[in-house]
C-alpha positions in Angstrom: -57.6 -21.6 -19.3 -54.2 -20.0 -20.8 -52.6 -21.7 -17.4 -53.4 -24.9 -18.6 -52.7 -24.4 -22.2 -48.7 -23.4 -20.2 -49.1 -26.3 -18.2 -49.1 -28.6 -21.2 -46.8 -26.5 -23.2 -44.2 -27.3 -20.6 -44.4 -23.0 -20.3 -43.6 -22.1 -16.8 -43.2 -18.6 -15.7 -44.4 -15.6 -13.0 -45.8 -12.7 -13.5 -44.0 -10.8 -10.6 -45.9 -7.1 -11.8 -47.4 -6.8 -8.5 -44.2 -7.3 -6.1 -44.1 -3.6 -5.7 -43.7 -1.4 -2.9 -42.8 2.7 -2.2 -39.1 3.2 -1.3 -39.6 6.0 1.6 -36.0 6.7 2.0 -34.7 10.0 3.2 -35.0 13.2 0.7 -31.7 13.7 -0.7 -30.3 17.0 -1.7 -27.5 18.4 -3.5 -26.6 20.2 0.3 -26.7 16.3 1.5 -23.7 15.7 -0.3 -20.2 15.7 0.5 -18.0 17.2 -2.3 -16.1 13.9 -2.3 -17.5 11.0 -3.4 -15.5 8.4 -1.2 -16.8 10.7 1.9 -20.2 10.8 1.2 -19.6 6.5 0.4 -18.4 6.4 3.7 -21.2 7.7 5.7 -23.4 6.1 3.1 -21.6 2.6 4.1 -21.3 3.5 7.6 -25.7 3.8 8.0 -25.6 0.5 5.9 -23.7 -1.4 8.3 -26.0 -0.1 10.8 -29.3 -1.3 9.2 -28.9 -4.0 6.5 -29.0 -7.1 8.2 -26.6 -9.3 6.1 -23.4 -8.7 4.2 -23.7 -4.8 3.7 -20.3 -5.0 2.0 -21.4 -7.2 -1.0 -21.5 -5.6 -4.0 -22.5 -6.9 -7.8 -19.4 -6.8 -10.0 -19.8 -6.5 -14.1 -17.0 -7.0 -16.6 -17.2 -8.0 -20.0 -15.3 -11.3 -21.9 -12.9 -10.6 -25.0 -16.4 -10.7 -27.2 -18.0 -8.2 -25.2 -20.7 -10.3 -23.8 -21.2 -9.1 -19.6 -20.7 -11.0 -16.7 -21.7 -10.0 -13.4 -21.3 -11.9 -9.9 -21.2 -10.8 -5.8 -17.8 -10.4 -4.6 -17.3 -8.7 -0.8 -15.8 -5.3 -0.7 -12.8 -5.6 2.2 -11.7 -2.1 2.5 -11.8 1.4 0.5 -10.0 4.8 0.8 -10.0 7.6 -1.8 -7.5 5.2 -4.4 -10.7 3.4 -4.3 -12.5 0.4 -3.8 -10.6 -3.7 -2.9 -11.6 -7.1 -3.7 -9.8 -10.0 -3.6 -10.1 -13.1 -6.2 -8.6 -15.7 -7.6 -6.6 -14.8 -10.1 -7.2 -17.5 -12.8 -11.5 -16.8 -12.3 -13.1 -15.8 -14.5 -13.4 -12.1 -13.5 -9.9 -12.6 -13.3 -9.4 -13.3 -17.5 -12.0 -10.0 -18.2 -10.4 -7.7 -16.1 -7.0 -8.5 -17.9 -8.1 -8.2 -21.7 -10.9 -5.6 -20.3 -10.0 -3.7 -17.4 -13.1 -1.3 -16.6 -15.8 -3.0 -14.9 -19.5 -1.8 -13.2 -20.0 -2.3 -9.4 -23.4 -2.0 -7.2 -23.9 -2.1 -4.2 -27.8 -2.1 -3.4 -29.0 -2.0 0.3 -32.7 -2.9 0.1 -33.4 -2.0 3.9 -32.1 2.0 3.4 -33.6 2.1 0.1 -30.3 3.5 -1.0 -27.9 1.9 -4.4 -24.4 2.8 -5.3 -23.2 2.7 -8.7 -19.7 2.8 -9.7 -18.2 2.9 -12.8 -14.2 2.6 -12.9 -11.1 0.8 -13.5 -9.7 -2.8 -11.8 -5.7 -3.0 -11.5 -4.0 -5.9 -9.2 -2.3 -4.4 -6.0 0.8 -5.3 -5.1 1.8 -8.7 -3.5 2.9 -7.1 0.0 -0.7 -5.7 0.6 -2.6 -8.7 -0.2 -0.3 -10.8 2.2 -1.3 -8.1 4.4 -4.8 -8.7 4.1 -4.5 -12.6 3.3 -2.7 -12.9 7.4 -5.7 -11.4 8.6 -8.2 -13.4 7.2 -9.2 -16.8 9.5 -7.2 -20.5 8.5 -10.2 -22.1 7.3 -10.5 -18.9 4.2 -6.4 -19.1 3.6 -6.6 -22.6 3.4 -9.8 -22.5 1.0 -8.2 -20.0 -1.1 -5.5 -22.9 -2.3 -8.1 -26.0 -2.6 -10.8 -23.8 -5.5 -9.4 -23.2 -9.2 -12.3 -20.9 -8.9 -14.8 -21.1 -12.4 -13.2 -24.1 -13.7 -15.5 -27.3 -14.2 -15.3 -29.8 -11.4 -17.3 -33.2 -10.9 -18.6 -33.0 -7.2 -18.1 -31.2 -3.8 -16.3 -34.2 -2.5 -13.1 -32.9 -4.4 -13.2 -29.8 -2.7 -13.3 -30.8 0.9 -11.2 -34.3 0.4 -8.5 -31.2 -1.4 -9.2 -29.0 1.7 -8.7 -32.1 3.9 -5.4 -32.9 2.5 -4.2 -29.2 2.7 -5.1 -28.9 6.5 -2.5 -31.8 7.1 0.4 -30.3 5.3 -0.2 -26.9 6.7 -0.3 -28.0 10.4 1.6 -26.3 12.3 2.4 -24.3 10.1 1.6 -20.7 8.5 -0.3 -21.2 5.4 1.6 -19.4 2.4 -0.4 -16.8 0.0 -1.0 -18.5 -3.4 0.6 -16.8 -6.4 -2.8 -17.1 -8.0 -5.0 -15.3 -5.7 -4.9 -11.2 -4.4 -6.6 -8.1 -5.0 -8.2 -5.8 -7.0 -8.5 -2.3 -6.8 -10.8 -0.8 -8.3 -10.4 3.1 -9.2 -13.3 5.3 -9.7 -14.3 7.6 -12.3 -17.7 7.6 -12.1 -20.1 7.3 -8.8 -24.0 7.5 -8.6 -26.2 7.8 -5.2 -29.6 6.4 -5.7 -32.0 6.9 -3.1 -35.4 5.7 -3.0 -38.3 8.0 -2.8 -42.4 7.7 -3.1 -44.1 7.3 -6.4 -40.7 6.3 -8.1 -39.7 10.2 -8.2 -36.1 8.5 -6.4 -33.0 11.0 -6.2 -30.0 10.4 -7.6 -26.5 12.3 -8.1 -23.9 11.2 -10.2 -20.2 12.4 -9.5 -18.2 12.6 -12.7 -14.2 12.5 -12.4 -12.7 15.8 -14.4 -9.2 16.1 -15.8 -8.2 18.4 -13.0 -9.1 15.5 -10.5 -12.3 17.5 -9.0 -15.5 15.8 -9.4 -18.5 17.5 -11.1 -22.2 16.5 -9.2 -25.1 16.5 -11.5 -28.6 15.5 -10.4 -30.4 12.6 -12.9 -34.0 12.2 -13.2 -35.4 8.9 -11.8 
């Protein structure tokens, strides 16, 4: 009866209660861990690209706009070392405009096949030209070529722009090296704050946070599901 009274109500909506099931990841002890966060990311990353099918380098980025409202979108996480954690974007998105006014931004990475998420709280800064040529060199025609055609977040009318713009780039680039854009590089992304989340039976998960101190140790705490 109340699904016809939503019916023509014009209310539409699931109940997605029951889409459960028990995480039965690995137990996770404070003896698991590495003493260094970026280590104990490492062999975390390293299983992930081992058993999550599809992009186990996308992670969830959050930032927040000059009125403090949050924004989160997937970027792809292209490399990491103990300075931290690189993305690349353009630089006139949207992500682009928070990070300037508000530089500390949320990332997760969740990995639903390992029952296993990563939060990481820290700070974005831009790195410098030569090492996002570096990485932009590297990267196949078709994505250098694709970073000039998008003025990524802006409002366009159809998807014929983009590929009659990506069209008309291929021709004046042929046979020739495709230039970086000024507008587009990276992001890195310095830690402070690191969680492990691994799922366990009957919600009881375990996770470990890893705090950043003043003397550039990190303290490990335990946190209650």
């Amino acid at each position: 009866m109340s699904d016809n009274n939503n019916e023509q109500s014009g209310h539409h909506g699931m109940n997605v209660s029951e889409l459960r099931r028990s995480a039965t990841g690995f137990a996770l002890d404070r003896d698991d861990l590495d003493d260094d966060p970026i280590v104990q990311f490492e062999d975390w990353f390293g299983y992930a690209c081992e058993t999550v099918a599809m992009d186990p380098n996308a992670f969830s980025i959050a930032t927040v706009d000059g009125e403090n409202r949050p924004s989160s979108r997937t970027v792809l996480l292209k490399y990491f070392d103990e300075t931290g954690f690189v993305f690349f974007t353009n630089f006139e998105s949207k992500k682009a405009e928070h990070i300037e006014a508000n530089p500390h931004v949320a990332l997760l990475f969740f990995w639903s096949d390992a029952a296993r998420q990563v939060k990481i709280r820290g700070t974005a800064e831009k790195i410098p030209v030569s090492e996002t040529l570096k990485y932009f060199v590297s990267r196949p025609r078709g994505s250098q070529i694709g970073a000039w055609v998008s003025a990524q977040s802006s409002v366009i009318s159809s998807r014929s722009l983009l590929e009659t713009e990506f069209q008309k780039l291929k021709k004046k680039f042929k046979n020739k090296e495709v230039p970086l854009p000024s507008f587009w590089g990276g992001y890195r992304v310095v830690p402070y704050e690191i969680e492990f989340w691994q799922g366990r039976r009957n919600r009881l998960h375990d996770r470990f946070q890893y705090t950043l101190q003043d003397d550039g140790r990190w303290n490990i705490e335990r946190l209650a599901p």
